[in-house]
C-alpha beads as a LAMMPS data file, in Angstrom:
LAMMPS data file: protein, C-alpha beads

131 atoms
130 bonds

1 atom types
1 bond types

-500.0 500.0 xlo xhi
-500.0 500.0 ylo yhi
-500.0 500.0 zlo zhi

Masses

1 110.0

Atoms # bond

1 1 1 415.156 470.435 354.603
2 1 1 416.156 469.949 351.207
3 1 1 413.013 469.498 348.410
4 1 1 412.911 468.565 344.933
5 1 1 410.088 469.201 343.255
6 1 1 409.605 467.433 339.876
7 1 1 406.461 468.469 336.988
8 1 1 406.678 466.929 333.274
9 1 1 406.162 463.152 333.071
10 1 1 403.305 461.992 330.724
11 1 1 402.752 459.922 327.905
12 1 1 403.817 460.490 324.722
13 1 1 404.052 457.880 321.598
14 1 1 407.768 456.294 320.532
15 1 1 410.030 459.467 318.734
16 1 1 408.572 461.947 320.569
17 1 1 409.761 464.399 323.165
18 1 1 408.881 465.173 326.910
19 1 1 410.647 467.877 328.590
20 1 1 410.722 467.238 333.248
21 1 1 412.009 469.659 335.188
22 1 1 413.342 469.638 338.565
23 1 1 413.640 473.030 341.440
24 1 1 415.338 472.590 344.631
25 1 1 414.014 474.441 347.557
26 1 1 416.519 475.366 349.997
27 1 1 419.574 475.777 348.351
28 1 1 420.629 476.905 345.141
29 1 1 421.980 474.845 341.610
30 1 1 425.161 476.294 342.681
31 1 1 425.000 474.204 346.082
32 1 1 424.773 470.962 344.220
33 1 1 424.652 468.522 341.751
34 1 1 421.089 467.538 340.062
35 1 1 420.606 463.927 338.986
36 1 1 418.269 461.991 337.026
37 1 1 417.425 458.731 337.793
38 1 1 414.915 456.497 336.217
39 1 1 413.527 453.557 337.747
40 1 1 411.499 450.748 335.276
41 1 1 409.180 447.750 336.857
42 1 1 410.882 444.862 337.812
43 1 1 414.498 447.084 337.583
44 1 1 416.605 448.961 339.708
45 1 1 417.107 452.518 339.530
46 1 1 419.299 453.901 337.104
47 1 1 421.308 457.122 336.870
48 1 1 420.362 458.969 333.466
49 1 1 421.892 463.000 333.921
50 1 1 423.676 464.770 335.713
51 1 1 424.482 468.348 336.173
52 1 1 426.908 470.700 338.165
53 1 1 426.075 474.510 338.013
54 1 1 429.339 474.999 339.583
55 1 1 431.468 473.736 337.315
56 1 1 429.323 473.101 334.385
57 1 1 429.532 469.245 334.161
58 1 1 427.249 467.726 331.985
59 1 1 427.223 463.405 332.255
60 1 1 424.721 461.607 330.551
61 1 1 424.446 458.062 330.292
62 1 1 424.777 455.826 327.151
63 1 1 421.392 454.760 326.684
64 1 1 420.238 458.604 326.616
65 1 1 423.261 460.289 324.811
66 1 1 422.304 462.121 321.861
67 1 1 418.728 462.074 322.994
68 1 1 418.407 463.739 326.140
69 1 1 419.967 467.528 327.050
70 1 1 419.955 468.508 330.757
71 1 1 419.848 472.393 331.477
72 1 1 419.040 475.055 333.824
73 1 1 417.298 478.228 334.068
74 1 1 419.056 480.081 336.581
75 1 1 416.328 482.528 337.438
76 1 1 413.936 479.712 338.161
77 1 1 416.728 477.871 340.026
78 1 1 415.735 474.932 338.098
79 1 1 417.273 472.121 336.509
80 1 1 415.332 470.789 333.113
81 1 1 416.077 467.400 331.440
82 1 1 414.979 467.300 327.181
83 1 1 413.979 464.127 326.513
84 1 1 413.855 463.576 322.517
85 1 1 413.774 460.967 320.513
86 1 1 411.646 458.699 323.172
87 1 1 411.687 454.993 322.945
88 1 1 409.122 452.435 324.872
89 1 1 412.347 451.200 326.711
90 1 1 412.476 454.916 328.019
91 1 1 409.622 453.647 329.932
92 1 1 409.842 454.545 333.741
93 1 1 409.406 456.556 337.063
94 1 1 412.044 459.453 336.495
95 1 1 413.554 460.704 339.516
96 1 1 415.125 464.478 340.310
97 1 1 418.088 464.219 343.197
98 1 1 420.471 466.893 344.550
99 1 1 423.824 465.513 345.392
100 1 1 427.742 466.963 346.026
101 1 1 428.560 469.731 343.364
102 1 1 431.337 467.735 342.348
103 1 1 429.271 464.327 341.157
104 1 1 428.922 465.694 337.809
105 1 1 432.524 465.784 337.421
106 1 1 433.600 462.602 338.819
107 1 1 430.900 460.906 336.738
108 1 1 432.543 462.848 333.414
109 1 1 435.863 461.320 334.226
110 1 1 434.872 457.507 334.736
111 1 1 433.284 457.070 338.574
112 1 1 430.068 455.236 338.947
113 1 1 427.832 457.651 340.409
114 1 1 424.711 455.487 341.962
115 1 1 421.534 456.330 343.573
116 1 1 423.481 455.867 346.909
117 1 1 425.506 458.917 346.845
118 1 1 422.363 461.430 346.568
119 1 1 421.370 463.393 349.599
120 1 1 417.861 464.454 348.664
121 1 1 415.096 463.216 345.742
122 1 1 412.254 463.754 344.067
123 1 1 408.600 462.628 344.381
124 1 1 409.066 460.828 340.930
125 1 1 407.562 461.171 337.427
126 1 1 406.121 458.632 335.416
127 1 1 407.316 458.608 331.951
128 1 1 405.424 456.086 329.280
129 1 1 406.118 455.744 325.460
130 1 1 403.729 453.844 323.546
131 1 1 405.126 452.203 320.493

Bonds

1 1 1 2
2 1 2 3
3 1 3 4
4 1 4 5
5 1 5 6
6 1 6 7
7 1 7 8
8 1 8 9
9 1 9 10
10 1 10 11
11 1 11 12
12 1 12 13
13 1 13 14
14 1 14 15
15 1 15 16
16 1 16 17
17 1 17 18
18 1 18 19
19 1 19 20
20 1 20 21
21 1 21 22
22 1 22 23
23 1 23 24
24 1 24 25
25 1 25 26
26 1 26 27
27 1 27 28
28 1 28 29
29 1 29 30
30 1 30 31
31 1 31 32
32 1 32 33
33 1 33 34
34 1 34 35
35 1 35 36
36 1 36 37
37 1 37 38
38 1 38 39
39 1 39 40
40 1 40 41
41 1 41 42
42 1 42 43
43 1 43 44
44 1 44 45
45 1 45 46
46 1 46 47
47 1 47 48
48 1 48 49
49 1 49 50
50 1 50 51
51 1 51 52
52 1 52 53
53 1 53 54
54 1 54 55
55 1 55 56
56 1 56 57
57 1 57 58
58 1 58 59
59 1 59 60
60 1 60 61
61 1 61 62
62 1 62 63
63 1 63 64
64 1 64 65
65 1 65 66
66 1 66 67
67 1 67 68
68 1 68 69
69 1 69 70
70 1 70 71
71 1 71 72
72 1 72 73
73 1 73 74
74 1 74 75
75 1 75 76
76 1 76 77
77 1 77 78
78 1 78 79
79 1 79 80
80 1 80 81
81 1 81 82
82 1 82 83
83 1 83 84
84 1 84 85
85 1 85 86
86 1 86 87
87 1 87 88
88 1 88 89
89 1 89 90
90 1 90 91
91 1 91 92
92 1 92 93
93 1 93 94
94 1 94 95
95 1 95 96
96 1 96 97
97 1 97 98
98 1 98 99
99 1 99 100
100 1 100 101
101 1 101 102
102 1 102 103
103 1 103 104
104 1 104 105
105 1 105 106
106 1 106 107
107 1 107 108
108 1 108 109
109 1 109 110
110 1 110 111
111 1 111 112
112 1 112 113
113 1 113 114
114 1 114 115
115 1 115 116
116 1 116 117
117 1 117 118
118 1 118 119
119 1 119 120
120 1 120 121
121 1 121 122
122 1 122 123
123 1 123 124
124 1 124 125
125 1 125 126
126 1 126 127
127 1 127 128
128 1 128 129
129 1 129 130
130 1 130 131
C-alpha cells in the first residue's frame, strides 16, 4: 500500500515562505506523478503542482506560478513544494498525492488534471498566512 507522508505546513505572516515536502513509501518518484492539492474552508480541492520524475514535467497552476517551485531530492525519494511569496488567500489544507507518471505532462499540454485521477494522498497540511 501506497503512503504519502507530508511534514511542513505552519503559519507564517503574508510574503513569507513555507517549504512542505512529500515521500512516498512503496514506490519510487520514478513510479509516479506527485501532486499538490490544496483544499480552503467552504471550497473544493484544488490542484496546485505537479511533478513527473520520469519525464521531468513541471505544471503549476496560475494562482501559484512564479511563487511556488516543486522539486525532488532523489536520495530522499522525496518530492518538495517552495512556497514563496505567501498570500492569506494561500490559506488551506495542502495535500501530497501520487498519480500516473504521465499527469504532469498531460497537465503541461492543456488537460484538467483533478483530484479524481490520483491513486494515493496525503494526511494533509495546514497552511495559514496571516496578513
Amino acid at each position: 500500500e501506497v503512503q504519502l507522508v507530508e511534514s511542513g505546513g505552519g503559519l507564517v505572516q503574508a510574503g513569507g515562505s513555507l517549504r512542505l515536502s512529500c515521500r512516498p513509501s512503496a514506490l519510487t518518484l520514478d513510479d509516479v506523478t506527485i501532486g499538490w492539492f490544496r483544499q480552503a474552508p467552504g471550497k473544493e480541492r484544488e490542484e496546485v503542482s505537479f511533478f513527473s520524475r520520469s519525464d521531468g514535467s513541471k505544471y503549476y497552476s496560475d494562482s501559484v506560478k512564479g511563487r511556488f517551485r516543486i522539486y525532488s531530492d532523489n536520495a530522499k525519494n522525496t518530492v518538495y513544494l517552495q512556497m514563496n511569496s505567501l498570500q492569506p488567500e494561500d490559506t488551506a489544507v495542502f495535500y501530497c498525492a501520487a498519480g500516473s507518471p504521465r499527469l504532469a505532462a498531460l497537465a503541461l499540454h492543456g488537460t484538467i488534471v483533478g483530484p479524481q485521477d490520483m491513486d494515493a494522498w496525503g494526511q494533509g497540511t495546514q497552511v495559514i498566512v496571516s496578513s
